[in-house]
ROTOR-318549 format. One line per 3 residues: their letters; for each residue y, z, x of N, C-alpha, C, O. Coordinates in pm, 1 decimal, padded with zeros to 6 digits. Last residue first. Layout:
<pts>
A	Y/Z/X/Y/Z/X/Y/Z/X/Y/Z/X ~ ...
</pts>
This chain:
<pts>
XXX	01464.3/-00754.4/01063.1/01346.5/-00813.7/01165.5/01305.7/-00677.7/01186.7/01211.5/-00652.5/01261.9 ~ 01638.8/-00683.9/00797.2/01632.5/-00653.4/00919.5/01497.5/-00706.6/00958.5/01412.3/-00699.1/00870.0 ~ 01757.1/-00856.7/00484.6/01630.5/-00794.5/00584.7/01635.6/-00819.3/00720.3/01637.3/-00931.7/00770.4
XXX	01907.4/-01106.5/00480.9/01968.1/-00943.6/00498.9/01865.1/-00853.2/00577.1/01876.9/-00797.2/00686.1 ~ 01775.0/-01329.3/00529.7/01871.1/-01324.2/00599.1/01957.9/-01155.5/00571.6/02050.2/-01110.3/00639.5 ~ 01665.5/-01337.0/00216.6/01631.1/-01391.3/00316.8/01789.3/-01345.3/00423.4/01899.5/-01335.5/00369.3
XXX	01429.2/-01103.3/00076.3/01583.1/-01105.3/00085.0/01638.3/-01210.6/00183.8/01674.2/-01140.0/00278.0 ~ 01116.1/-01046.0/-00137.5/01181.4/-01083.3/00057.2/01360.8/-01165.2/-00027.9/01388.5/-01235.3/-00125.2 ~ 01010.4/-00822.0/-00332.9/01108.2/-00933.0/-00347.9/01152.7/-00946.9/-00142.6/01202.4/-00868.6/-00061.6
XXX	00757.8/-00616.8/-00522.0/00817.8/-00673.6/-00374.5/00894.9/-00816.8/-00420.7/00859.7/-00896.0/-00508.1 ~ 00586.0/-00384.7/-00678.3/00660.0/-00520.1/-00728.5/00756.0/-00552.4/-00560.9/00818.9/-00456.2/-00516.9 ~ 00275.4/-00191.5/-00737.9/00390.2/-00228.2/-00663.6/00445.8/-00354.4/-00662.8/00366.7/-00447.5/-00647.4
XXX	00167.6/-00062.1/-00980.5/00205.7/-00170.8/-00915.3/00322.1/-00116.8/-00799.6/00412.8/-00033.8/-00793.1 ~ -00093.8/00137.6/-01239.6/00035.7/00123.6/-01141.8/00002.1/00011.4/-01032.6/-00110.2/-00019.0/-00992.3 ~ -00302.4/-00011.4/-01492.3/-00234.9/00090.3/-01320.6/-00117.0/00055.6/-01286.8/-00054.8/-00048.5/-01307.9
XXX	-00521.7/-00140.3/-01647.4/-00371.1/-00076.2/-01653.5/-00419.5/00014.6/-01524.7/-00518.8/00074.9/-01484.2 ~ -00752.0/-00442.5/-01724.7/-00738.4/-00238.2/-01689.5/-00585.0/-00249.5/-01637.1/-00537.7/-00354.1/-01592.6 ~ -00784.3/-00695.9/-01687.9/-00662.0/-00632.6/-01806.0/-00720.5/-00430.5/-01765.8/-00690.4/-00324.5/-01820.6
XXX	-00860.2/-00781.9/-01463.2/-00725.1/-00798.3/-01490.6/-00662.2/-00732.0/-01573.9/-00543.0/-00701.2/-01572.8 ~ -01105.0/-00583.2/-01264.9/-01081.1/-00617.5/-01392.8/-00926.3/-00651.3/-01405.2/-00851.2/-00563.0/-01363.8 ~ -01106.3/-00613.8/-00947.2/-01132.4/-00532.7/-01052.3/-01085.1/-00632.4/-01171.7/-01035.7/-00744.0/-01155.6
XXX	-01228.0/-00573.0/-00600.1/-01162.8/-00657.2/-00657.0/-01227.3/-00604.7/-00848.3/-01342.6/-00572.1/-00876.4 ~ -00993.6/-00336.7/-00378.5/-01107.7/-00406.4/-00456.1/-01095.9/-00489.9/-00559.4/-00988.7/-00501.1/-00619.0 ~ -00931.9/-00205.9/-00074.8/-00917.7/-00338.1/-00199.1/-01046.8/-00327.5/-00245.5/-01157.9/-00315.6/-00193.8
XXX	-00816.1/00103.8/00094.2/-00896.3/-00030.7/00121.5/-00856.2/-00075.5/-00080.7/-00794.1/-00016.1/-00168.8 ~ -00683.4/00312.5/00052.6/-00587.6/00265.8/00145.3/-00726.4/00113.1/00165.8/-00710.3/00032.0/00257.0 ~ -00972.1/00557.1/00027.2/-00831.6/00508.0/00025.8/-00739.8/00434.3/00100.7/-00708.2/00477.9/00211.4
XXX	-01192.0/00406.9/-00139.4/-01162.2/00452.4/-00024.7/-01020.0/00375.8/-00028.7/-00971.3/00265.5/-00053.3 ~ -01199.4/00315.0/-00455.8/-01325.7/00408.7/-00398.5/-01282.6/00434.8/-00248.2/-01366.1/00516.3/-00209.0 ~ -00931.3/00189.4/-00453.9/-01044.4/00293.2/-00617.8/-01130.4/00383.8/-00529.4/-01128.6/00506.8/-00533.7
XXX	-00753.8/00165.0/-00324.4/-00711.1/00294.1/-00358.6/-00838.7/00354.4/-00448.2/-00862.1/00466.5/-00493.4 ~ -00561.3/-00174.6/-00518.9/-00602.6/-00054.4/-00382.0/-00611.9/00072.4/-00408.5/-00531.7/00126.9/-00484.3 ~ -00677.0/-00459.8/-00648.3/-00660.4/-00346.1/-00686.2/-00650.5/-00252.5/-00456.0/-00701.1/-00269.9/-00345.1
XXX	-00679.1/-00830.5/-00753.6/-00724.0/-00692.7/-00621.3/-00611.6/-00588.1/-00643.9/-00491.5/-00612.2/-00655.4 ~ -00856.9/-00990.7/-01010.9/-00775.1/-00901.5/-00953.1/-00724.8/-00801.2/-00808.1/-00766.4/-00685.6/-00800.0 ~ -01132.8/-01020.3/-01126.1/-01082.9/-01140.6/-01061.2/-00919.5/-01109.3/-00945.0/-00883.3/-01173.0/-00846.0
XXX	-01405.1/-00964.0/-01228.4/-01329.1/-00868.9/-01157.5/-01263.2/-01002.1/-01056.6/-01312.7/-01059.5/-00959.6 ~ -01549.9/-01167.8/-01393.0/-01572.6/-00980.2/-01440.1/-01438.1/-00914.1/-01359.2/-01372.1/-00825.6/-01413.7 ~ -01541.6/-01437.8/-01384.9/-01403.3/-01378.7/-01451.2/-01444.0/-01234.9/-01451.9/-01367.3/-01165.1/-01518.3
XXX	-01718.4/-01517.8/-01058.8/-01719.2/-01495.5/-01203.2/-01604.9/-01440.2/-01277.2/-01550.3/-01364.6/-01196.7 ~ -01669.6/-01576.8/-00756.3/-01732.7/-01671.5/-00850.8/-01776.6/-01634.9/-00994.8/-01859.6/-01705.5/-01052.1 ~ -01780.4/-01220.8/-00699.9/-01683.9/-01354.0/-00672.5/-01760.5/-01424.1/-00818.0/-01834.5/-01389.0/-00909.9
XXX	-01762.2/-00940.6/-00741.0/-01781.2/-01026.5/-00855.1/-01775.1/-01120.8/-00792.5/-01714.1/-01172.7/-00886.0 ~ -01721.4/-00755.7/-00481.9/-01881.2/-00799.7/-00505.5/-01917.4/-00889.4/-00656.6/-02031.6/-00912.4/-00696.3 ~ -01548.1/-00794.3/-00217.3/-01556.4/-00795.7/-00295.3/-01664.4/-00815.5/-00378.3/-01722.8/-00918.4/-00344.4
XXX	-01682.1/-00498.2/-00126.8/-01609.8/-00581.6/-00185.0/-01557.2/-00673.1/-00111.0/-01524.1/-00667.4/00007.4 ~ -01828.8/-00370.3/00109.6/-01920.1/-00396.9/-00011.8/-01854.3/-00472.7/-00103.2/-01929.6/-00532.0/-00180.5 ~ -01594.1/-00143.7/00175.6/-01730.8/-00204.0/00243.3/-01828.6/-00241.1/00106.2/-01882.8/-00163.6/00027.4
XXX	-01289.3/-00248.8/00059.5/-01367.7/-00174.9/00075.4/-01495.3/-00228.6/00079.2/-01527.4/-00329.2/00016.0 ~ -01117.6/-00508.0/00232.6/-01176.9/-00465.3/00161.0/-01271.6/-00363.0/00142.4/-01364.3/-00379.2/00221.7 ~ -00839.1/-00595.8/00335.8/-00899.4/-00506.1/00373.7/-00960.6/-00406.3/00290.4/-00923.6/-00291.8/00264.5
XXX	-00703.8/-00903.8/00481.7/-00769.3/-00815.7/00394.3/-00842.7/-00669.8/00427.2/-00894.3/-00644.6/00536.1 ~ -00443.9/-01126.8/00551.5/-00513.9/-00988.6/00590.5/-00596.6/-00998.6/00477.9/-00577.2/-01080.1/00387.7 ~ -00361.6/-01376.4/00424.1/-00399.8/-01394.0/00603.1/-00434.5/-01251.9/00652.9/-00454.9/-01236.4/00773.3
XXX	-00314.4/-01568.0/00230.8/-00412.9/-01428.4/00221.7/-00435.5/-01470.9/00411.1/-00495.4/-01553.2/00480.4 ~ 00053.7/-01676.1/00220.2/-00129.6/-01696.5/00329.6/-00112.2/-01584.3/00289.8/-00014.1/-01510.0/00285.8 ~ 00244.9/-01643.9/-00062.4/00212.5/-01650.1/00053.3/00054.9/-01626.7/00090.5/-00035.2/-01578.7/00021.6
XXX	00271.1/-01709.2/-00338.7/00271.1/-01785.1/-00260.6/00223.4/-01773.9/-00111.0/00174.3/-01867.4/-00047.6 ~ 00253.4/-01441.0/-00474.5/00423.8/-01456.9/-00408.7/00387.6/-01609.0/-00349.5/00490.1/-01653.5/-00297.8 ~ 00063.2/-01348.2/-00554.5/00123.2/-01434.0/-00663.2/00215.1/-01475.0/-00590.8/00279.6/-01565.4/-00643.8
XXX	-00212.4/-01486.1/-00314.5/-00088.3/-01438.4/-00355.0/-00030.8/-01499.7/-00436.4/-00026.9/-01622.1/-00449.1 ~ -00618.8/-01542.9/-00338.6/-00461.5/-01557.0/-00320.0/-00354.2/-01464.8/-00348.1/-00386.5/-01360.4/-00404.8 ~ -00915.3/-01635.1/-00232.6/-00790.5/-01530.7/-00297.1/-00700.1/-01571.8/-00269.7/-00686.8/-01644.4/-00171.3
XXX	-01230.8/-01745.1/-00323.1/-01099.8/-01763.8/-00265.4/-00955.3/-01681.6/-00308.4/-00909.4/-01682.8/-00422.7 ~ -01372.9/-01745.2/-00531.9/-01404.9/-01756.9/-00400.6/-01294.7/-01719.8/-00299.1/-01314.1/-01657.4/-00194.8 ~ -01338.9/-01898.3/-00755.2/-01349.0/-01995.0/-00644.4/-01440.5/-01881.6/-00543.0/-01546.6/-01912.0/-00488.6
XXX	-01215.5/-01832.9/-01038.4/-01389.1/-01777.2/-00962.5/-01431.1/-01886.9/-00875.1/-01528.4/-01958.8/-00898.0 ~ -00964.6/-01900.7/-00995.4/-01105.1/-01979.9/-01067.5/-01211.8/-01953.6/-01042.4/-01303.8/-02033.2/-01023.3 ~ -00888.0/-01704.0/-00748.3/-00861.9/-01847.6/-00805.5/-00966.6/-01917.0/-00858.1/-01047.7/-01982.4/-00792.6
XXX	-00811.7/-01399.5/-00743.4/-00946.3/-01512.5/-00678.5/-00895.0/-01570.0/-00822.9/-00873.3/-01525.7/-00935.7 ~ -00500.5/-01189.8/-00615.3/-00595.7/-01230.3/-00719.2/-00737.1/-01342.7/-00709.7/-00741.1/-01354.2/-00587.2 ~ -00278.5/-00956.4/-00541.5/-00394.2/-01043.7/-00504.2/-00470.4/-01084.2/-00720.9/-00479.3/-01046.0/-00837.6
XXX	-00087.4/-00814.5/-00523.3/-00042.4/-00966.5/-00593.0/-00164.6/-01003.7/-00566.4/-00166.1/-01126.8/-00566.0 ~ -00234.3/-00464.3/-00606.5/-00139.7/-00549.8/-00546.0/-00139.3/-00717.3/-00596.6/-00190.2/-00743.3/-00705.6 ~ -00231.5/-00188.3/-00856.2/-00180.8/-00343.4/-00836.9/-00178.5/-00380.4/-00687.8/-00098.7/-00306.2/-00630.6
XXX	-00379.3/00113.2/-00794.9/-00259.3/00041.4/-00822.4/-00279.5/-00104.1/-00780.1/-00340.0/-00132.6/-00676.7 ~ -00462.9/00482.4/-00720.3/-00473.7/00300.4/-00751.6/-00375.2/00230.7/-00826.0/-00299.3/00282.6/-00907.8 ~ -00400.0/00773.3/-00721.7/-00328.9/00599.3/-00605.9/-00360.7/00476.2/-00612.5/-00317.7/00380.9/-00547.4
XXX	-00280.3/00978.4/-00875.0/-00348.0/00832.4/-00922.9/-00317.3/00733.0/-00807.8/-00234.9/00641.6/-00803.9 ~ -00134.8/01185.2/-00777.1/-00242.3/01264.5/-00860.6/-00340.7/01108.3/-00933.2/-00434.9/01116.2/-01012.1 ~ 00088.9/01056.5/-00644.2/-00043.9/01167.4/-00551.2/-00156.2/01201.4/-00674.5/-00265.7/01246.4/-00640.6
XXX	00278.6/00941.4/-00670.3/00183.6/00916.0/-00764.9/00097.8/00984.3/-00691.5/-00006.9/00919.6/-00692.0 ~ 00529.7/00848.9/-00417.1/00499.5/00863.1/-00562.5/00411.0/00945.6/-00705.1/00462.4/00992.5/-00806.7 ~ 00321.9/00942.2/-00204.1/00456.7/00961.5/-00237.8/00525.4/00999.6/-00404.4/00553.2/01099.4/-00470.9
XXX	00174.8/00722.4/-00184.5/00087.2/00890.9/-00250.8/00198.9/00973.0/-00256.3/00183.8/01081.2/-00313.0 ~ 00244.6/00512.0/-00238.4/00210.7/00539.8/-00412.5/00166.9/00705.0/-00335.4/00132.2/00797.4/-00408.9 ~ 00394.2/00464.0/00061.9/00443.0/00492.5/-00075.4/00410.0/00578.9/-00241.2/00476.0/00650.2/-00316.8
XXX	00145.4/00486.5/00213.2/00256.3/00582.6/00231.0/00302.0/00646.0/00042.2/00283.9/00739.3/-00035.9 ~ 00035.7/00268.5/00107.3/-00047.6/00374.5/00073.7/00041.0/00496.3/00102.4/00026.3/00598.9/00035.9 ~ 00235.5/00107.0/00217.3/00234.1/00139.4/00049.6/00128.9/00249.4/00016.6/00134.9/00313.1/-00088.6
XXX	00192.0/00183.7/00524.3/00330.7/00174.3/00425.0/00278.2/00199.4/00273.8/00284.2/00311.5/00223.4 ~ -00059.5/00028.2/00554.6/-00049.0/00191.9/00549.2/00108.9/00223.5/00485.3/00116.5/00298.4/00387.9 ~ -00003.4/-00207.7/00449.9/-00073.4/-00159.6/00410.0/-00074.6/-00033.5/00374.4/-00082.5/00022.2/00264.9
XXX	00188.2/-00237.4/00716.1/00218.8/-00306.8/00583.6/00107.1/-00178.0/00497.5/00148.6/-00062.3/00490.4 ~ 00004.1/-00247.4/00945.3/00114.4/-00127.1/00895.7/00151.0/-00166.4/00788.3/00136.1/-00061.5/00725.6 ~ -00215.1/-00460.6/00883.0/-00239.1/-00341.3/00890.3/-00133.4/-00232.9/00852.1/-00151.6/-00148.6/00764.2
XXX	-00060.0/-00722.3/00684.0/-00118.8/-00625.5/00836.5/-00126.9/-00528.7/00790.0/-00074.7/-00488.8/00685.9 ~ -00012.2/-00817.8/00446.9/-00017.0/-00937.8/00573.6/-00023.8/-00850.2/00629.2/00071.1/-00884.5/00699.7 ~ 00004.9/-00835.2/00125.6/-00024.3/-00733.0/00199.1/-00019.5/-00796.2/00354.3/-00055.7/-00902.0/00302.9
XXX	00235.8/-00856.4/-00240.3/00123.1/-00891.2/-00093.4/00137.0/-00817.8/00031.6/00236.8/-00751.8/00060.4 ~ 00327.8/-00714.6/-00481.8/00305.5/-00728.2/-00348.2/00208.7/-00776.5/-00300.9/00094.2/-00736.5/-00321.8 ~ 00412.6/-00916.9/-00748.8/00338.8/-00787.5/-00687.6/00350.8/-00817.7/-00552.1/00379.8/-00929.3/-00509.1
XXX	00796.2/-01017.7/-00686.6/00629.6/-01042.2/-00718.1/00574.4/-00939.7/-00732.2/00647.5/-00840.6/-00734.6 ~ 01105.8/-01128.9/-00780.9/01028.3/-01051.2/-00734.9/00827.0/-01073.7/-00780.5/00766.7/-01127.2/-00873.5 ~ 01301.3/-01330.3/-00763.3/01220.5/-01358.2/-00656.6/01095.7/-01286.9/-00673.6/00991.7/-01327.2/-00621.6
XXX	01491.1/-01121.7/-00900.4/01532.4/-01259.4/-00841.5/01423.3/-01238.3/-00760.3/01426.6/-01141.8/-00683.9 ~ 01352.9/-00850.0/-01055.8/01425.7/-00897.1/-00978.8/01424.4/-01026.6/-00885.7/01345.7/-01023.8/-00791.1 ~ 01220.9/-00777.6/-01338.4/01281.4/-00664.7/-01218.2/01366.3/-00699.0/-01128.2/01455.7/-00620.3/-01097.0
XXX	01065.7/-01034.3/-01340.8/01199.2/-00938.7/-01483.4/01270.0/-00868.2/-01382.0/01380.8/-00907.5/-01345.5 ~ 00892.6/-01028.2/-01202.8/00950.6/-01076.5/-01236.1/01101.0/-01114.2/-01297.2/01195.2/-01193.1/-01290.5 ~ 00758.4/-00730.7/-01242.0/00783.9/-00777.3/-01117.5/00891.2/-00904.0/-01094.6/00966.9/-00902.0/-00997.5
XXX	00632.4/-00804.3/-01511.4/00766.7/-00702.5/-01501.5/00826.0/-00691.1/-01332.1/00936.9/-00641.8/-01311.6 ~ 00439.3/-01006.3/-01435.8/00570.2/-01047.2/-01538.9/00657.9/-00954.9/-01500.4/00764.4/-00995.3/-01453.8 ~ 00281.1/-00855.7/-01314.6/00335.2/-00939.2/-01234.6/00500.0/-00966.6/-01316.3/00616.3/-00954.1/-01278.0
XXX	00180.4/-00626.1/-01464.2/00280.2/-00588.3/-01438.9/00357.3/-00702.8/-01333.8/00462.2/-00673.3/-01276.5 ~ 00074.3/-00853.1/-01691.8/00206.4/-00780.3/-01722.7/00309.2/-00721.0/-01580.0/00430.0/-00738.1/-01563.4 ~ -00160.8/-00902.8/-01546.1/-00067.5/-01004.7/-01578.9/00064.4/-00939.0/-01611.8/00163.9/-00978.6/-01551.2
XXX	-00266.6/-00643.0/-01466.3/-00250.3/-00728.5/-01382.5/-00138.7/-00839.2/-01454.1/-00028.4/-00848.3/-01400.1 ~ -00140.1/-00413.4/-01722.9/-00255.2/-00489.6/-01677.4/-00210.5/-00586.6/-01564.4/-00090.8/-00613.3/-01575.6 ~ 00032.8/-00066.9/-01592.9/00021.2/-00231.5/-01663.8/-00137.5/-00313.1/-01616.1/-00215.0/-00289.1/-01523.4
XXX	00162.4/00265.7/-01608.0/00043.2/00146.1/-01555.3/00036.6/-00017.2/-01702.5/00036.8/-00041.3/-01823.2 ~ 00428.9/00377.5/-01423.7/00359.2/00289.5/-01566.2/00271.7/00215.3/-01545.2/00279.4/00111.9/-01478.8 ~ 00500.0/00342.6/-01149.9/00378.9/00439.2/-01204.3/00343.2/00370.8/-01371.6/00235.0/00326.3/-01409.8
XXX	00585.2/00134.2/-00926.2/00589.1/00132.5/-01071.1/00526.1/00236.9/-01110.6/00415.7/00185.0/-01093.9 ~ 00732.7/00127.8/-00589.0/00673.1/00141.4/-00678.0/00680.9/00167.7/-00830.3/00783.4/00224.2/-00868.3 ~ 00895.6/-00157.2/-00453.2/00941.2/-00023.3/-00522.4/00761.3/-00037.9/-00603.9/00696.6/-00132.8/-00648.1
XXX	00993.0/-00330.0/-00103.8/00922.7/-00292.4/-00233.8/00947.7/-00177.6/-00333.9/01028.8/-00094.1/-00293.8 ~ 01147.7/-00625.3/00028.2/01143.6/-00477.7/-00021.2/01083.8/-00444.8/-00129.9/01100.7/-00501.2/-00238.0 ~ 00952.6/-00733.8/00297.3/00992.5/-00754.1/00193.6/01076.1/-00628.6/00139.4/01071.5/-00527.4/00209.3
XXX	00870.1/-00777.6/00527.9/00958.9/-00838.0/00546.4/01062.6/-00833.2/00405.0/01174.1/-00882.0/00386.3 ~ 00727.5/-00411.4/00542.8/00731.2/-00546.1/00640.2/00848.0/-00681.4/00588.0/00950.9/-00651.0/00648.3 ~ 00929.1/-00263.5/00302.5/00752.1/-00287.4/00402.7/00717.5/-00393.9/00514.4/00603.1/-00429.1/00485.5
XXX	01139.9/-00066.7/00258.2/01127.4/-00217.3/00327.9/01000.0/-00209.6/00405.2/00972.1/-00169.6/00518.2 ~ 01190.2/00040.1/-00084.0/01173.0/00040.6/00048.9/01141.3/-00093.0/00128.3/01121.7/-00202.5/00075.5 ~ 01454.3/00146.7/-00361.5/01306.6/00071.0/-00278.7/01317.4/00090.2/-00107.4/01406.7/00133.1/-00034.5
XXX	01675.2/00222.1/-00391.1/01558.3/00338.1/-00416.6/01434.1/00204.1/-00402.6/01325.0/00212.1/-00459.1 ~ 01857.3/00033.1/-00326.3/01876.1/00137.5/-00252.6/01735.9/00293.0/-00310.6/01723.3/00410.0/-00274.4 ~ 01956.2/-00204.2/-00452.3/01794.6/-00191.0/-00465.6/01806.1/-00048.8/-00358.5/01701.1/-00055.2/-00294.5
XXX	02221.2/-00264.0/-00444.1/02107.3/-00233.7/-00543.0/01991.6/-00197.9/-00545.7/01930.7/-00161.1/-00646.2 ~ 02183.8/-00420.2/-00078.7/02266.0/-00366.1/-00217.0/02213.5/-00368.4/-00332.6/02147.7/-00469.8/-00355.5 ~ 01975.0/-00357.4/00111.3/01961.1/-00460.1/00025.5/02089.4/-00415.8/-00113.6/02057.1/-00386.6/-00228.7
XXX	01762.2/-00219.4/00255.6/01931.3/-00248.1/00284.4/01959.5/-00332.7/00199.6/01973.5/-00433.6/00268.7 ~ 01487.7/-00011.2/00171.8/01585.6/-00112.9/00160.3/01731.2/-00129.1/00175.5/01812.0/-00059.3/00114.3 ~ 01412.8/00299.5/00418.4/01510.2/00242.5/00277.8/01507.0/00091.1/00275.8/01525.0/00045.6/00388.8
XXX	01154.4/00276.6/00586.4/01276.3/00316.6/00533.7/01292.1/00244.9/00427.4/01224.6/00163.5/00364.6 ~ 00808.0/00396.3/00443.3/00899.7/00332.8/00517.1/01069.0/00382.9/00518.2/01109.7/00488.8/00470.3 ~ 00685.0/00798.7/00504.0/00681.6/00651.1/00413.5/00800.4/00580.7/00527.8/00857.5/00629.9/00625.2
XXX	00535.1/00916.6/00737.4/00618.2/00900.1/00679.9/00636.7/00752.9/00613.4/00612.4/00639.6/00655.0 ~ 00141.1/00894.1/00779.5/00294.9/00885.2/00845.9/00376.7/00912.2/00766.4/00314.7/00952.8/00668.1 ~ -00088.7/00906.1/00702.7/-00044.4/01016.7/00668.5/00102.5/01028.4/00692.3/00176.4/01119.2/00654.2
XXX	-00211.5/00681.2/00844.7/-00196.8/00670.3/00699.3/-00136.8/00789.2/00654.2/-00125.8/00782.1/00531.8 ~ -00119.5/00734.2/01085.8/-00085.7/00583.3/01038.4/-00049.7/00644.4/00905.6/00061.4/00662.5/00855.7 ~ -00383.3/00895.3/01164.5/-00252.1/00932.8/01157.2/-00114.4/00867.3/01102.0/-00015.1/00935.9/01077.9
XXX	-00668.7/00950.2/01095.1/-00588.0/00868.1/01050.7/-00406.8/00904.2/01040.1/-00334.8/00928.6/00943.2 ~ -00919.7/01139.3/01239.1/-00821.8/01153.6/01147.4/-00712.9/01008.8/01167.8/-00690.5/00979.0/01285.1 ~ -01203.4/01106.5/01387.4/-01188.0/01077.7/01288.4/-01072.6/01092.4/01237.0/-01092.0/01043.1/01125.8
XXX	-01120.3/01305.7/01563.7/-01153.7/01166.5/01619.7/-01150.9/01056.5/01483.6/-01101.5/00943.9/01488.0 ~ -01117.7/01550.3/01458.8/-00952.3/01535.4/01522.5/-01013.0/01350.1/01542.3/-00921.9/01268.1/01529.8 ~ -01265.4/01544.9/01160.6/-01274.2/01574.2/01327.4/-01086.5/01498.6/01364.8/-00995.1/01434.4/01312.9
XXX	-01336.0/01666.8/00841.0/-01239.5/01551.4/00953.1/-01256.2/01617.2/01079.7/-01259.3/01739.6/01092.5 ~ -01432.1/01872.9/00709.0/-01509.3/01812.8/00728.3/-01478.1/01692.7/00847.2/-01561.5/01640.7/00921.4 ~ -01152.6/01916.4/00505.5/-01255.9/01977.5/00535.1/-01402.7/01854.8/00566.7/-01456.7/01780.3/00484.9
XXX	-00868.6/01651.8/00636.2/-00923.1/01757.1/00526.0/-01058.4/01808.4/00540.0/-01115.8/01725.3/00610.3 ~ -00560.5/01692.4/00794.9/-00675.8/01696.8/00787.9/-00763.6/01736.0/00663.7/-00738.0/01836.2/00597.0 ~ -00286.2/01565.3/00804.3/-00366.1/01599.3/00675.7/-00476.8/01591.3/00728.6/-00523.6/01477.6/00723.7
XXX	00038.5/01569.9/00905.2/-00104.7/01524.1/00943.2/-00178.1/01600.2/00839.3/-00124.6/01699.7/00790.4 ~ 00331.9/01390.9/00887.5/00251.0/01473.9/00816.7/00103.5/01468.6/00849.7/00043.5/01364.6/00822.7 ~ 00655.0/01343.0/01031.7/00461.7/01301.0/01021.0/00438.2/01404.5/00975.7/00498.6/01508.3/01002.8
XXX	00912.9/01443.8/01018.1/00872.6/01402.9/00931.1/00737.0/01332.4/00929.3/00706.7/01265.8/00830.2 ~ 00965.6/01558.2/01269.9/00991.6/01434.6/01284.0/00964.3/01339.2/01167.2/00974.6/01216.6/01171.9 ~ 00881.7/01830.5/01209.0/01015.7/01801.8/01233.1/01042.1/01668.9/01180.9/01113.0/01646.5/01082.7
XXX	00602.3/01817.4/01281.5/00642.8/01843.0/01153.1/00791.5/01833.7/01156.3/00818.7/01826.0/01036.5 ~ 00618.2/01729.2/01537.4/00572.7/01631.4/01445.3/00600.5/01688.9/01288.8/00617.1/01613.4/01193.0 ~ 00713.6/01967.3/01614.6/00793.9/01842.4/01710.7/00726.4/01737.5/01560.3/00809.1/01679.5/01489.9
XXX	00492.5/02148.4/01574.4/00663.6/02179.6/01522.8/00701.2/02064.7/01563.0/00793.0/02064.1/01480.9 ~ 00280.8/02038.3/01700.5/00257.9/02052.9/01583.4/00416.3/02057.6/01533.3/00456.4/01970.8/01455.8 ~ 00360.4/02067.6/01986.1/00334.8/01994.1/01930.2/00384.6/01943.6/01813.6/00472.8/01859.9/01794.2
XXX	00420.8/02378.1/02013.1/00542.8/02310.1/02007.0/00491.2/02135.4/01955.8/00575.2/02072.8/01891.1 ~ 00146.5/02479.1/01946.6/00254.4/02455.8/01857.0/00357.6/02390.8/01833.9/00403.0/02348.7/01727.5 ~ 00078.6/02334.5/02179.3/-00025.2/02296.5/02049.0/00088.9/02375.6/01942.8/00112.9/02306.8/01843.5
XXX	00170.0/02473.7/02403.2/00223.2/02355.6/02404.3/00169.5/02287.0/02248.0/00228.4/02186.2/02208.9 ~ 00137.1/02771.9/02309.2/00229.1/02693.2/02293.8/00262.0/02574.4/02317.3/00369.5/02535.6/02271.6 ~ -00151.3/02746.8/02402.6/-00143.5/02740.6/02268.7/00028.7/02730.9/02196.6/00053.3/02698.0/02080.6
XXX	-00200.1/02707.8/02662.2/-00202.1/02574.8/02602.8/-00185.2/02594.7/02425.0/-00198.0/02506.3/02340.3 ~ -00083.0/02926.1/02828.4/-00021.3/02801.1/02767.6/-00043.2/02692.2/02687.2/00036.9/02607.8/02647.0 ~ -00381.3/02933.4/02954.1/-00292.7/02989.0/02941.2/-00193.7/02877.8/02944.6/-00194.9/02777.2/03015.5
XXX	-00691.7/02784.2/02746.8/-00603.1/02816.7/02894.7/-00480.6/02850.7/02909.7/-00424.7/02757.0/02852.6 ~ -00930.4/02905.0/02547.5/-00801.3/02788.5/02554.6/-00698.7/02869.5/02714.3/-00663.6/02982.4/02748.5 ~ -01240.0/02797.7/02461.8/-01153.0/02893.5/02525.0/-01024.3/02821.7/02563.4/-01015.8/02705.1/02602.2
</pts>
């Protein structure tokens, strides 16, 4: 039973956040406790970065998504090609993360898996970035990674079985990427 007023303050809500560009997405079966508001946010801003004015700025870097799907090695190479510095992306926090999941459903709503720079080093065990930088996040779907220590699935992928988590997959399967380049000293803090 709802108390007098409280169904305009629940619109003016709702109008104040649909304004502000958040998008909330419940879908059949979500409890208000359960919903993910992060991941439904508005994508990032723009890159400041002269030229690059149709990428975005995920945490320190700027990124653009690819929809052409490539194998892991290619689409690093075309990450390469694309621009002074550029890599697949790496991932270092939580908002980072929700950012590109922003991005590809932006993009690509009908395929959200996709590339990131991860990869396991010699069926070590051990992951890494093509960019060089500390695997210092992860955020693997429950149960991945589950090849280690073998060439079956040496790659990290986001997006296969829960969205917005990693897995670790096959190098030569084709998907979409995201390609990231850090700008030193233009990028805003």
């Amino acid at each position: 039973m709802y108390k007098r007023g409280t169904k305009s303050v629940c619109f003016l809500l709702l109008a104040l956040l649909w304004d502000s560009g958040y998008v909330l997405t419940i879908k059949r079966g979500d409890t208000a406790a359960h919903v993910n508001l992060t991941a439904s946010c508005c994508p990032p801003k723009r890159c400041n970065v002269d030229g690059f004015n149709d990428w975005f700025k995920v945490d320190k870097y700027c990124v653009k998504y690819f929809r052409r799907p490539l194998n892991f090695t290619d689409a690093e190479k075309s990450c390469r090609r694309t621009v002074p510095g550029g890599h697949l992306v790496s991932v270092h926090n939580f908002r980072a993360n929700n950012e590109l999941l922003s991005i590809v459903k932006m993009k690509n709503p009908s395929n959200l898996r996709m590339w990131l720079g991860g990869y396991e080093l010699f069926q070590s065990g051990k992951f890494l970035w093509t960019d060089g930088s500390f695997w210092d996040y992860s955020v693997w779907t429950p149960g991945e990674p589950i090849n280690l220590y073998s060439s079956v699935e040496e790659c990290v992928e986001m997006n296969w079985k829960v969205i917005g988590k990693w897995n670790d997959h096959g190098c030569n399967n084709k998907k979409g990427y995201i390609c990231a380049f850090k700008h030193w000293g233009i990028i805003d803090e």
